[in-house]
Phi, psi and omega in degrees: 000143165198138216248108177275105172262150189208127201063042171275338160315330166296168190287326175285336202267305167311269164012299181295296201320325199298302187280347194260333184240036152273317186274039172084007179264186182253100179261138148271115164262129207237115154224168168266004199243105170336309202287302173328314188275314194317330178300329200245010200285329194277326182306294214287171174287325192183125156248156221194095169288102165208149188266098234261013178252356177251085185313332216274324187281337185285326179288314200297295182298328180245050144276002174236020179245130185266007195160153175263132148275315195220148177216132188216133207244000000 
């Protein structure tokens, strides 16, 4: 399974990455903020620097993704 968080750098975003990936998923986590994703970098599956408000980088960074279970927002 695998789950896209956006605003996984934040502390609710963080949260999220934590819990999807005890429950068995392959999380990719997105933020615009480095620092933020480096905390969670041992959590996530992939970490993925975007600012999700720039469409031409939301298409360009998930084009190599071939499917979703879960997307949190």
């Amino acid at each position: 399974m695998q789950a896209l968080v956006t605003g996984a750098g934040g502390a609710i975003g963080h949260a999220v990455v934590r819990r999807l990936a005890e429950d068995g998923y392959d999380v990719i986590a997105a933020d615009r903020d480095a620092a933020g994703l480096e905390q969670i970098s041992e959590i996530a599956a992939q970490t993925l620097l975007l600012d999700v408000t720039d469409e031409t980088a939301v298409v360009a960074a998930l084009s190599g993704i071939d499917s979703l279970d879960a997307l949190v927002t």
